[in-house]
C-alpha positions as CSV (number, residue, x, y, z in Angstrom):
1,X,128.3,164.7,179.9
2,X,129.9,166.1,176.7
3,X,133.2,165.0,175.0
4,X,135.4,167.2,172.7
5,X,134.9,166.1,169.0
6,X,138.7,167.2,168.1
7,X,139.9,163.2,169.2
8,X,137.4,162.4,166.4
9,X,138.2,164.6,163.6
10,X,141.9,163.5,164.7
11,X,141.0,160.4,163.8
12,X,138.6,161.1,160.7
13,X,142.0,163.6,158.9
14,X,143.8,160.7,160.1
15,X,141.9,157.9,158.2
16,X,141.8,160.0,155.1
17,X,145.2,160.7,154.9
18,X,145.8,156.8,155.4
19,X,143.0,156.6,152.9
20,X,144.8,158.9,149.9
21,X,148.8,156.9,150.4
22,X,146.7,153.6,149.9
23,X,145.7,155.1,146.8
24,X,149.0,156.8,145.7
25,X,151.3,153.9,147.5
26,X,154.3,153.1,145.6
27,X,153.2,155.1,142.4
28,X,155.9,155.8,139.9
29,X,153.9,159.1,138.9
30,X,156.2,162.1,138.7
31,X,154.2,164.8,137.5
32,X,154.3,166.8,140.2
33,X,150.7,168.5,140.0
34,X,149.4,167.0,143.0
35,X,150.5,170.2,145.2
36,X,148.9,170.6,148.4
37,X,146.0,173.1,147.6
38,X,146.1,176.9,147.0
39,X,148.9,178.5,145.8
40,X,151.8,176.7,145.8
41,X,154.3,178.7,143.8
42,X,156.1,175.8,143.0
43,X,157.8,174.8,139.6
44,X,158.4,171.1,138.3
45,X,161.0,170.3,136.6
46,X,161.0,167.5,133.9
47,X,162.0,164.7,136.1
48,X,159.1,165.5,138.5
49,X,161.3,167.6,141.2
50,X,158.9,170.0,142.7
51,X,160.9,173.5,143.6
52,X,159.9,176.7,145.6
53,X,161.8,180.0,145.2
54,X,163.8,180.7,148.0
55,X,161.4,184.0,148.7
56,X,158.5,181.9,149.2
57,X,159.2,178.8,151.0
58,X,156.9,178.3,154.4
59,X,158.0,176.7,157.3
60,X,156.8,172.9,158.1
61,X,154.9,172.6,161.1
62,X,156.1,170.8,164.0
63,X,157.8,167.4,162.8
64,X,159.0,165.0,166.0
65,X,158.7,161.6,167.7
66,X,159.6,158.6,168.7
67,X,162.3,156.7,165.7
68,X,162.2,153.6,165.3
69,X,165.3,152.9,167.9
70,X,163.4,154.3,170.1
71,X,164.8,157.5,170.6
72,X,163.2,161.4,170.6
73,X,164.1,163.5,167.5
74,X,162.4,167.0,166.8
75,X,163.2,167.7,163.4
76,X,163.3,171.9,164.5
77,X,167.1,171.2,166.0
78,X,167.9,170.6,162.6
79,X,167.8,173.9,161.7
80,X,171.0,175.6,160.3
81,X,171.1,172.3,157.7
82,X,169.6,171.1,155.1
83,X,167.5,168.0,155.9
84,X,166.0,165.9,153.6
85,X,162.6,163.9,154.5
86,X,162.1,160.3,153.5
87,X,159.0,159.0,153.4
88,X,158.9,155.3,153.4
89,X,157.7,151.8,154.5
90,X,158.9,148.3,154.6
91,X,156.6,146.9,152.1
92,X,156.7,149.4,149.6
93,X,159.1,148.0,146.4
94,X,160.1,151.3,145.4
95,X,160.6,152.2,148.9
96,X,163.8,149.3,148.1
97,X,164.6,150.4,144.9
98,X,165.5,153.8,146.1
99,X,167.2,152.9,149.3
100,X,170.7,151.8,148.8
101,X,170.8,155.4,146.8
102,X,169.8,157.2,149.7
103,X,171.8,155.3,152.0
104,X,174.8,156.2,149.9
105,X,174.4,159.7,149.5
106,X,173.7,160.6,153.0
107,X,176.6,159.4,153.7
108,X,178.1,161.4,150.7
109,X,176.3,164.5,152.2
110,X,176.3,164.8,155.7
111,X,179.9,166.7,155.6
112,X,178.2,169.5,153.7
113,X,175.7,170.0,156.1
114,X,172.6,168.1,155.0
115,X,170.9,165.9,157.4
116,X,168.6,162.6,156.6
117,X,165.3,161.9,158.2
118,X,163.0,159.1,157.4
119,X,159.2,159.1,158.0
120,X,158.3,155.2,158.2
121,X,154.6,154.9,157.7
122,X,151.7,152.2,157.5
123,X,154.4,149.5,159.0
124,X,152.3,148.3,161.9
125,X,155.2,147.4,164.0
126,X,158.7,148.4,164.2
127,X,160.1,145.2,163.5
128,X,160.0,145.2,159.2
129,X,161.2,148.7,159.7
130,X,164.0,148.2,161.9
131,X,165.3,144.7,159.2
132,X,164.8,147.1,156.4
133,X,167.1,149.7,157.7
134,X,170.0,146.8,158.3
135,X,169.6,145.2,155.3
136,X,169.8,148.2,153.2
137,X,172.3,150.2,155.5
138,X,169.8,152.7,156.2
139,X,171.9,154.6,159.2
140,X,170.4,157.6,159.9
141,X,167.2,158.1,161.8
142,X,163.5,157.7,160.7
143,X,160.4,158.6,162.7
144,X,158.1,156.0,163.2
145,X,154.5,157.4,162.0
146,X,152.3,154.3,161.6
147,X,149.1,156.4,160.8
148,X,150.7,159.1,159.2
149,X,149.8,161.7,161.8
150,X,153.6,163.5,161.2
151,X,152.7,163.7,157.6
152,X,149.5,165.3,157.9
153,X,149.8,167.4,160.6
154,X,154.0,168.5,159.7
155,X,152.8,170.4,157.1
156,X,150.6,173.1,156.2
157,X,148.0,173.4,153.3
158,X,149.9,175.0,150.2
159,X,152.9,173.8,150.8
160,X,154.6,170.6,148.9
161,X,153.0,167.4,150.9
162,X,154.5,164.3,150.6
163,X,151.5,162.7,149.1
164,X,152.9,159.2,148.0
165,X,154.8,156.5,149.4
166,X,157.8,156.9,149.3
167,X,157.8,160.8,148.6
168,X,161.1,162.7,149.4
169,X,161.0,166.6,150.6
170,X,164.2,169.1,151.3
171,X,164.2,171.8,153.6
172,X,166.5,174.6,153.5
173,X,168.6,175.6,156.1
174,X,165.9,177.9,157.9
175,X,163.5,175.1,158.0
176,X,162.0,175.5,154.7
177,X,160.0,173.9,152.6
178,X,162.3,174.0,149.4
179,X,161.7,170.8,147.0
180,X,159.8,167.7,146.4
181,X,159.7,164.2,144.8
182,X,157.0,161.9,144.4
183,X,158.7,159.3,143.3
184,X,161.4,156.4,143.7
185,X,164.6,158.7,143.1
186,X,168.3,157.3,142.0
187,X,171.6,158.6,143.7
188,X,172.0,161.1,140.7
189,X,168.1,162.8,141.0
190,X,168.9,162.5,144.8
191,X,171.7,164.8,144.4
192,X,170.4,167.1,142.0
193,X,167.4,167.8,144.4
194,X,169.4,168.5,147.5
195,X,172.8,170.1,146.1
196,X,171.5,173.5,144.6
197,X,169.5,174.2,147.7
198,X,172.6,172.7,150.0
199,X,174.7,175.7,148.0
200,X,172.5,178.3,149.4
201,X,174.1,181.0,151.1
């Protein structure tokens, strides 16, 4: 009897990726070089904000699940905003240090048209995830991706991977890949990462 090997290499991209955010976990490295492979076309500025012209942005790949209240949420019906991906987990320090900032300007935001999304990964269960969100007034929704499958699989080689806990990425309002952080960002770099591309016509 023979058994397909793609459960496997699931499993083996799977405990790689896990393997490269243990190594880059709550780094406070923002020189943006690590792109995803091949040509990115991207440009980083000097505080580390990774930007893609808006004539060469690619698509993510399919980003949905289960959030951590237990609801479905496809990130694809977001399209027509601007959504801003949050990687993040309970026990990462900068992961705290930049929360109150992002729980503020999503607020701030969301009647322009920009949506927040949080990716909470390598939190076991959803318990530490679920306090963290209360006690730092985290109310918009964050996909629960233990192993990090969303983040591997949600997008494509070339494209601006959020390669570090936490690790912030924008998408334009066609579902774009637009800009990227790799590092613990501050209400004012928060803005100044999402508001040119929210202005986009």
């Amino acid at each position: 009897m023979s058994y397909s090997r793609a459960p496997r290499r699931t499993l083996l991209a799977v405990g790689v990726l896990s393997a490269a955010l243990v190594l880059s976990a709550c780094t406070s490295d923002s020189n943006g070089k690590s792109g995803g492979g091949g040509d990115t076309n991207f440009v980083t500025d000097t505080g580390g904000i990774d930007t893609v012209a808006r004539g060469e942005r690619q698509a993510t790949n399919t980003i949905k699940g289960e959030t951590l209240d237990g609801k479905q949420l496809d990130v694809a019906d977001l399209k027509g905003k601007v959504v801003v991906l949050n990687v993040w987990g309970s026990w990462c320090p900068p992961c705290r240090a930049e929360a109150p900032h992002f729980a503020k300007v999503s607020a701030e935001l969301k009647a322009k048209g920009v949506e927040f999304v949080g990716i909470n990964t390598r939190d076991g269960e959803k318990s530490p995830a679920l306090a963290f969100e209360k006690d730092y007034k985290v109310t918009y929704p964050s996909l629960y991706d233990p192993e990090g499958r969303l983040i591997l699989e949600g997008f494509p080689k070339g494209t601006l991977l959020p390669q570090a806990i936490p690790s912030t990425v924008v998408l334009d309002r066609d579902g774009k890949i637009a800009a990227r952080s790799l590092k613990a960002l501050n209400a004012e770099d928060l803005r100044s990462m999402i508001e040119p591309i929210a202005a986009e016509k």
